[in-house]
N, C-alpha and C positions, 0 to 999 in steps of 0.2 A: 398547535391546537392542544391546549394543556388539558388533560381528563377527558376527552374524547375521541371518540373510535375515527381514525383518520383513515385515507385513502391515499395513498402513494399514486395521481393520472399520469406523472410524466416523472420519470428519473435522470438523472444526467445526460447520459447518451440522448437519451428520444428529445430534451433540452437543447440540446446542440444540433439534433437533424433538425427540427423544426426551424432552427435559429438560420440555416444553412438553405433550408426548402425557401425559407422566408426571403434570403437575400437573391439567391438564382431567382425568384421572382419578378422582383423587385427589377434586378437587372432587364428579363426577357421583357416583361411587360414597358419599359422605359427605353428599351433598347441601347440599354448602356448605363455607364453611373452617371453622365455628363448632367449636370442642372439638378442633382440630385442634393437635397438636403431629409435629414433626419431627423426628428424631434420627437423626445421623448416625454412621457406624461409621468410626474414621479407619483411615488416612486413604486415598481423598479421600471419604468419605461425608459430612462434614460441608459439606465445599463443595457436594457436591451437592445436600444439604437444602437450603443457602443458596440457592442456582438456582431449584428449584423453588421454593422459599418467596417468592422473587422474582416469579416465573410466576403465583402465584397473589395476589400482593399487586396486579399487573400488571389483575386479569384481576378483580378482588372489590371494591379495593381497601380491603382489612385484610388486617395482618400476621397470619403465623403465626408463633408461636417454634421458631427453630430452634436447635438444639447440637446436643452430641457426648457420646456415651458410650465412656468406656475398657474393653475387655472384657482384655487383657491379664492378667491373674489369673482368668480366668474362662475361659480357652482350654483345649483338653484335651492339647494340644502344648507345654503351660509348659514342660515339664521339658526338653523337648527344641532350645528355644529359650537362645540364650547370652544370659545376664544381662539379662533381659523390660528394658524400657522403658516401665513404665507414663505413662498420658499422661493430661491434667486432664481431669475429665468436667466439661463444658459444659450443663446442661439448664435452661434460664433458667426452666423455670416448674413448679407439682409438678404431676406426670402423674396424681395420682390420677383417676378417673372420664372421663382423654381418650381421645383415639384418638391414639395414638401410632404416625408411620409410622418404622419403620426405613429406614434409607436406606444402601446401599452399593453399592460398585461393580460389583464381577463376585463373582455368586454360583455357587459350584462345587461342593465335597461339601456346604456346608450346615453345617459345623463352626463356623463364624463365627459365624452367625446363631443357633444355638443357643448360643453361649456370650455374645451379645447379651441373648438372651431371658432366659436367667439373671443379666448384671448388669442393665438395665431392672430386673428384678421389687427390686433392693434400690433403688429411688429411688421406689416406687410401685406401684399397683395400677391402669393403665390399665383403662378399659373394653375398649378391642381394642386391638391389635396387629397393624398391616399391616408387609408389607416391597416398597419399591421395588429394583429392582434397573436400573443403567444395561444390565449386561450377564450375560446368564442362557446362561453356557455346559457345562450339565445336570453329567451323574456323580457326580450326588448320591447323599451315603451316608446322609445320613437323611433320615426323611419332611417336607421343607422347600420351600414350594413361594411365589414370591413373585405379590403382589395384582400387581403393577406393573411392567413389563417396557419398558425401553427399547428394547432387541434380545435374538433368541435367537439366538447363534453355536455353531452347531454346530464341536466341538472336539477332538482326539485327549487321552489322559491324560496326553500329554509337555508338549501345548501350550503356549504359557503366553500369557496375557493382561494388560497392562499401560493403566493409565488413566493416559493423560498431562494435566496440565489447566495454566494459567497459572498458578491462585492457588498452586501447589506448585512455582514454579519454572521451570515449561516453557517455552519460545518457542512452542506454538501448543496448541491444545486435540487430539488425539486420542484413538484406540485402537489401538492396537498388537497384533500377534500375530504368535507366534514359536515355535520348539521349541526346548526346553531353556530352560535360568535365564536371567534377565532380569539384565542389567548394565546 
């Protein structure tokens, strides 16, 4: 956030408990990694599936599959976006009968995740449907509420919140907050 007064929510470390809280969840709540798939909302949700998926390989040791689902064509903001950028969906295994967790960063209206659950449902027929969220900062406009919560930041509707992570680039893992557009 280039020219504006930023807010440091989460730094590396409290990045990694959350990443960690997230996956011992995940596990108790499922009672194991067994039927467990991961899917990530880019970007960075797919890194982040990757994290946990790591946490829990860490912590079981067995993989779970982790990718990425493109919702780009499945957003209700298409038309208002200049020339979409669809991006490869990654989902290494068929989700029919899994538990598939959604994974993304900061959930807001809820818009996302609803145009998630609509591309998911064309690769399969999971059994459930969880969603992690690294950061859950509310004004939701529809009824979208996630299993999984790294942090709840309470937010103004100018705010804006930005995931900074390595694997995308960055010199250090945070979260950022700010008012007005993100540069």
């Amino acid at each position: 956030m280039k020219g504006r007064r930023t807010k440091v929510i989460l730094d590396r470390d409290e990045i990694d408990r959350a990443i960690k809280r997230i996956a011992f969840e995940i596990l108790e709540k499922n009672k194991g990694p067994e039927g467990l798939v991961l899917v990530g909302i880019p970007t960075p949700g797919p890194f982040l599936a990757e994290r946990i998926g790591e946490h829990i390989r860490n912590v079981e040791n067995v993989g779970v599959p982790a990718g990425s689902l493109d919702i780009t064509f499945y957003r209700d903001d298409i038309n208002d976006r200049p020339s979409p950028m669809p991006k490869l969906n990654d989902i290494p295994v068929d989700i029919s009968e899994k538990t598939v967790v959604l994974v993304d960063d900061v959930l807001y209206t809820g818009r996302t995740i609803r145009a998630a659950l609509d591309a998911l449902m064309d690769h399969g027929r999971p059994a459930k449907v969880q969603l992690a969220v690294l950061v859950d900062r509310g004004h939701r406009e529809l009824p979208i509420r996630p299993d999984y919560v790294g942090r709840n930041i309470p937010t103004g509707k100018y705010d804006q919140v930005q995931v900074l992570l390595t694997e995308l680039g960055e010199k250090r893992d945070e979260v950022v907050m700010g008012e007005g557009d993100i540069t």
